[in-house]
C-alpha positions as CSV (number, residue, x, y, z in Angstrom):
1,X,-5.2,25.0,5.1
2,X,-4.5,21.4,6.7
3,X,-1.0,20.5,6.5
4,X,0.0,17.1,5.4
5,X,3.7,17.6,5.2
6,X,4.3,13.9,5.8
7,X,1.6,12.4,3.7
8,X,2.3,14.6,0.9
9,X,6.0,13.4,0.8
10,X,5.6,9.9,1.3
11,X,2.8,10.1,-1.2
12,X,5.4,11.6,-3.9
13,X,8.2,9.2,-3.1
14,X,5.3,6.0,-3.5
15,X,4.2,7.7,-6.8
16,X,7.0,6.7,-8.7
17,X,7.2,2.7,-9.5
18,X,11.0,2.1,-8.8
19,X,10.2,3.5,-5.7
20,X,7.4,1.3,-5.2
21,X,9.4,-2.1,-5.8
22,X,12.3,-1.0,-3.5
23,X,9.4,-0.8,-0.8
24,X,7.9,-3.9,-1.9
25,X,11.3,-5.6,-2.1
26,X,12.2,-4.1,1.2
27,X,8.8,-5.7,2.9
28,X,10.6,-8.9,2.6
29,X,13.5,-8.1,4.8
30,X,16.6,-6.0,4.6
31,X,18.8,-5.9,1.4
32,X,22.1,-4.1,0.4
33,X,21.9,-1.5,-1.7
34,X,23.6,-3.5,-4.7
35,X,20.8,-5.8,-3.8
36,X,18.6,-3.8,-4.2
37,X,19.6,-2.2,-7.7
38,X,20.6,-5.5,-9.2
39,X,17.2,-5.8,-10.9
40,X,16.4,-2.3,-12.2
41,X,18.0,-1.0,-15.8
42,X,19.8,2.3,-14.2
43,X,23.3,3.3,-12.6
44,X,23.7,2.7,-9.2
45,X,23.6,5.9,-8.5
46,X,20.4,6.4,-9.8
47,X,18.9,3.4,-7.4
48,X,21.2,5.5,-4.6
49,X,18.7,8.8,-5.2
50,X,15.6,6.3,-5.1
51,X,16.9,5.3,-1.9
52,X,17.5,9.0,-0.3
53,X,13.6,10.2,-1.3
54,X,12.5,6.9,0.3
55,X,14.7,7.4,3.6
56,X,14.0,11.3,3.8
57,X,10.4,10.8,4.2
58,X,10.9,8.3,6.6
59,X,9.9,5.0,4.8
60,X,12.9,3.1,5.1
61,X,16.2,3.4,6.4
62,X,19.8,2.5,6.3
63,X,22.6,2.3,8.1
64,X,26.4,1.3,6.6
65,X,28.5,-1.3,8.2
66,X,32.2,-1.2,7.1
67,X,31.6,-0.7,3.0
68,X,28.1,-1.8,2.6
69,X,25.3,-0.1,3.5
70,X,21.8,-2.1,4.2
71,X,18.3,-0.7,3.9
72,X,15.1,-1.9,5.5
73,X,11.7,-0.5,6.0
74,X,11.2,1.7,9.1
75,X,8.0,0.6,10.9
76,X,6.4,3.5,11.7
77,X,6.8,5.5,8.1
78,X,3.3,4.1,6.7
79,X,2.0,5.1,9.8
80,X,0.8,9.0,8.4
81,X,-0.8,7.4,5.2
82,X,-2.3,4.5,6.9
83,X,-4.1,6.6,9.6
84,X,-4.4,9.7,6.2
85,X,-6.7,6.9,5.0
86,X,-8.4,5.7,8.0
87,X,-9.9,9.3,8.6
88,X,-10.7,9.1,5.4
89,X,-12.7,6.3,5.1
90,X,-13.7,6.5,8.6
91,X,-15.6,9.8,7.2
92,X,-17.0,7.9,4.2
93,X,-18.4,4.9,6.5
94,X,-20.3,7.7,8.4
95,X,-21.7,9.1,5.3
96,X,-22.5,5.7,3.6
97,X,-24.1,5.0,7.0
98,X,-27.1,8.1,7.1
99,X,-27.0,6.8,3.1
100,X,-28.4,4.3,4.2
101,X,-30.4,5.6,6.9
102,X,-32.2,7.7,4.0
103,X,-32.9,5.1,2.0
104,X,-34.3,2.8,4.5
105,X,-37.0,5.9,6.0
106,X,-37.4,6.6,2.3
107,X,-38.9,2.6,1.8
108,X,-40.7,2.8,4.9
109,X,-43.0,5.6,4.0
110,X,-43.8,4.1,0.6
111,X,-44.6,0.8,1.8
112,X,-47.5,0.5,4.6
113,X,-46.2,-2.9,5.6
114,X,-42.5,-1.7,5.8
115,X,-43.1,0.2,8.9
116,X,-44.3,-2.7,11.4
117,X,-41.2,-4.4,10.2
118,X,-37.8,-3.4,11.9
119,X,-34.8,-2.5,10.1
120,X,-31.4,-4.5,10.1
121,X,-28.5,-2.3,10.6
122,X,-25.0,-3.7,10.2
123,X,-22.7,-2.3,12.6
């Protein structure tokens, strides 16, 4: 079995929405954590678990600076979903391509005049 330690985690922090719009929010620049819960309807310490599943799978971080303690995204923490997805659709692309591969050997052969005419492939 593959593992996908990494993915899986960041995939279950991103699945929950509050999650979601710290990351959003976050994208814009750092915040403070009060920031950061000011527009959400739960206790602070609520927003302060939020926070830890985002910063244990690597997505953002935080550091505390006297008594306030500033998050911001960390660069490199999409980096196992973005390149999750590109193999992904990397392997779709291939498959789409002999698609259409099929297809266009599969007009050919019905049509006489198809095969004196050459094929366009996208690339």
């Amino acid at each position: 079995m593959l593992k996908y330690s990494d993915v899986d985690a960041s995939f279950r922090a991103l699945a929950e929405p509050t999650r979601r719009a710290i990351v959003e929010r976050l994208s814009g620049g750092p915040a403070t954590v009060s920031d950061l819960a000011a527009p959400f309807d739960m206790s602070f310490a609520a927003v302060v678990q939020h926070l830890q599943v985002l910063e244990g799978c690597g997505l953002i971080r935080s550091e505390k600076v006297g008594r306030v303690r500033t998050c911001r995204i960390e660069p490199m923490g999409l980096a196992p979903l973005a390149d999750w997805v590109a193999q992904r659709r990397a392997f779709m692309e291939r498959r789409f391509d002999r698609l259409g591969e099929l297809l266009a050997e599969a007009d050919s052969s019905e049509d006489p005049q198809a095969s004196t005419q050459t094929p366009i492939k996208d690339k």
